[in-house]
C-alpha positions in Angstrom: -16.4 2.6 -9.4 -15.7 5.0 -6.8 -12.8 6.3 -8.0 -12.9 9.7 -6.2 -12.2 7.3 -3.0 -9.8 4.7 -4.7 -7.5 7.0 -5.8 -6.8 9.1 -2.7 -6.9 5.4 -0.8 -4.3 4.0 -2.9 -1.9 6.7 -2.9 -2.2 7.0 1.0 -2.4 3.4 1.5 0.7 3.0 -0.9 2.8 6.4 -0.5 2.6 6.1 3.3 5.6 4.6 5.2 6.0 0.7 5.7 8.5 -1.9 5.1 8.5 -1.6 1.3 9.3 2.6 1.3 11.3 2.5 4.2 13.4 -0.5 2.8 13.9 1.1 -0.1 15.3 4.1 1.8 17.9 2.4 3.6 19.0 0.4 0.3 18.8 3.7 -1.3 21.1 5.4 1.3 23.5 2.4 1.3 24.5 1.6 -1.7 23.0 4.5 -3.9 19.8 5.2 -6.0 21.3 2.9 -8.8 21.8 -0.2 -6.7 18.8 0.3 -4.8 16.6 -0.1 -7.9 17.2 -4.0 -7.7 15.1 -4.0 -4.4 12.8 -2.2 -6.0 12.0 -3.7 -8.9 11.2 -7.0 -6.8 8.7 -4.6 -5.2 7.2 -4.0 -8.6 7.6 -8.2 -9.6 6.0 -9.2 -6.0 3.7 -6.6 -5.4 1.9 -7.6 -9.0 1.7 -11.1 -8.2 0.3 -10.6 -4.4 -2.4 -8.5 -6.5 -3.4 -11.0 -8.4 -4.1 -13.2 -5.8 -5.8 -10.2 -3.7 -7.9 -9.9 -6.6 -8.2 -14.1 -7.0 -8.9 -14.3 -3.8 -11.2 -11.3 -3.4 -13.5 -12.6 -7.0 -13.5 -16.0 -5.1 -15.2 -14.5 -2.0 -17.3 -12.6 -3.6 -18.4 -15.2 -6.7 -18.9 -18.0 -4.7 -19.8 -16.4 -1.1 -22.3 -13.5 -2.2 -23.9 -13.4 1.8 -19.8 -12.2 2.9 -19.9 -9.6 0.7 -21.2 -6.6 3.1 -19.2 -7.8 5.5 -16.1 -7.4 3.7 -17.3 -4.2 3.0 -18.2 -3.5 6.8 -14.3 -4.8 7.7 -12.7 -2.9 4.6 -14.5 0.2 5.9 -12.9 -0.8 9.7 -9.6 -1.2 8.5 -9.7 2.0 7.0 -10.9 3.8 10.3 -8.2 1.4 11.5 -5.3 2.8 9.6 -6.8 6.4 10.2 -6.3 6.3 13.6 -3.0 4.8 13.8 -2.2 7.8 11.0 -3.0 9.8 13.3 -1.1 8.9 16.5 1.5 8.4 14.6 5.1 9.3 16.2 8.6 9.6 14.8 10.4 5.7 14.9 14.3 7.0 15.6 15.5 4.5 17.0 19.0 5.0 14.7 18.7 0.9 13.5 18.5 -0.4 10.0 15.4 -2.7 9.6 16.5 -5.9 9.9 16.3 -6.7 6.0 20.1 -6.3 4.7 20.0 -7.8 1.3 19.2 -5.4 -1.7 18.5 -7.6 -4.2 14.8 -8.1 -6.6 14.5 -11.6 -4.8 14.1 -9.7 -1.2 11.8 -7.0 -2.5 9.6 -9.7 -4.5 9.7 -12.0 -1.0 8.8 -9.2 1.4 5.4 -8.5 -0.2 3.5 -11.7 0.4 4.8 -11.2 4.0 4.0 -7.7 4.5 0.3 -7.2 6.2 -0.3 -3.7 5.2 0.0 -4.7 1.4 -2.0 -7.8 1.5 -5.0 -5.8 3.5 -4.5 -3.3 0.7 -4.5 -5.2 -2.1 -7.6 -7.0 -0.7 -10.0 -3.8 0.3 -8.7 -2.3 -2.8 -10.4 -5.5 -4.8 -13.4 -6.3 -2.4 -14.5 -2.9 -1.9 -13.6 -0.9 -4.7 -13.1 -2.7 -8.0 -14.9 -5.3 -8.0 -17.8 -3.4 -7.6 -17.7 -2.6 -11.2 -14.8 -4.6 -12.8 -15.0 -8.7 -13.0 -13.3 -9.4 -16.0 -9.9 -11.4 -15.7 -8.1 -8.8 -17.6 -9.2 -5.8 -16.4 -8.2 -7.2 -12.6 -4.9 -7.8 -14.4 -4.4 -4.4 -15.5 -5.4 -3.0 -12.0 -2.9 -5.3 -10.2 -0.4 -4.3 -12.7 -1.4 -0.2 -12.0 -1.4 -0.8 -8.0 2.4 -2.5 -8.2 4.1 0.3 -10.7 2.1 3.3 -8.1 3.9 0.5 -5.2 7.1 0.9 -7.4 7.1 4.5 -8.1 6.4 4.6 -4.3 9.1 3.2 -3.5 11.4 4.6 -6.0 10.4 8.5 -4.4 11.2 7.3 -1.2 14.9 5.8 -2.4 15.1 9.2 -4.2 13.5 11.4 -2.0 14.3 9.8 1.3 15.6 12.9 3.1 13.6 15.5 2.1 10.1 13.2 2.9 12.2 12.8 6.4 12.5 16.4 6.9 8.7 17.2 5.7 7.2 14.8 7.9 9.7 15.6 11.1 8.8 19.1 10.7 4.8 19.0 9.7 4.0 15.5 11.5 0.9 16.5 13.3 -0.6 18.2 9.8 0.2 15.8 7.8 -0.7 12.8 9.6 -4.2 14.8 10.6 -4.9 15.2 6.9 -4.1 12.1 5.9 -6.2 10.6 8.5 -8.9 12.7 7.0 -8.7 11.1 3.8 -8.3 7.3 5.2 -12.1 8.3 7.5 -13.1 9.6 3.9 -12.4 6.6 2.1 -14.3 4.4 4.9 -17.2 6.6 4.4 -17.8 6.2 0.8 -17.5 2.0 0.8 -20.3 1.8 3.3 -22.4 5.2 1.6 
């Protein structure tokens, strides 16, 4: 297994803003770190499941389609320079509105993973073009899925905690950090198709 490209994938993948960390901000800054764990621990409970169908769904692909396989590898690779550039141009979203997600409960946090995009493409080049490259066995995918949702969990958790001061960071060093991290994502592309 590459894992000198999975790791640095899955924390960018996972630590960088979407509806899960920025949800659990707002929840955070509503009704306290406390409260705001409920949302979050439906992150953990929905994010493991959607794994194990990313990896169910990624085994059945590559088990019973063996032809798709570079392909996958080919669009995991895109998706990567995909979320690279749009790292990159990224711009600040103040628009001073709540996301539209009001309820702070696990239910909600479970729910919003099998509708949010940039987990399910995740979860699925994470599985396709990473372990199951060298990891088949039902259990072993089980442990991964359960490794990806408590790294989505404590994810989310830093961003309740940490909200403000990973507001201020990225305010202040955008540009840098968005170049570097951009770096890593062209990086990660690199090695699935080397």
């Amino acid at each position: 297994m590459l894992w000198s490209s999975f790791i640095p994938y899955m924390l960018i993948s996972i630590f960088t803003p979407g509806p899960n960390t920025i949800t659990a901000m707002v929840n955070a800054g509503k009704h306290g770190f406390r409260k705001g764990l409920r949302f979050n621990v439906g992150v953990l409970a929905g994010f493991f499941l959607l794994m194990l169908c990313c990896a169910a769904f990624s085994s059945l692909l590559q088990t019973a389609l063996p032809a798709i396989k570079p392909y996958m590898t080919w669009l995991g690779a895109a998706y990567l320079l995909w979320l690279a550039w749009v790292t990159l141009r990224d711009r600040p979203h103040r628009t001073g509105r709540a996301p539209r997600l009001q309820t702070n409960s696990v239910l909600t946090g479970a729910l919003l993973q099998f509708v949010n995009i940039k987990v399910i493409l995740y979860g699925i080049t994470a599985f396709s073009g990473y372990i199951l490259r060298s990891y088949t066995a039902w259990p072993t995918l089980a442990l991964f899925a359960l490794g990806m949702a408590c790294v989505g969990f404590i994810s989310t958790s830093c961003w309740a905690l940490f909200g403000s001061v990973f507001d201020r960071l990225f305010s202040r060093h955008r540009r840098a950090l968005n170049a570097v991290m951009a770096l890593l994502l062209v990086y990660c592309a690199a090695s699935l198709l080397l």
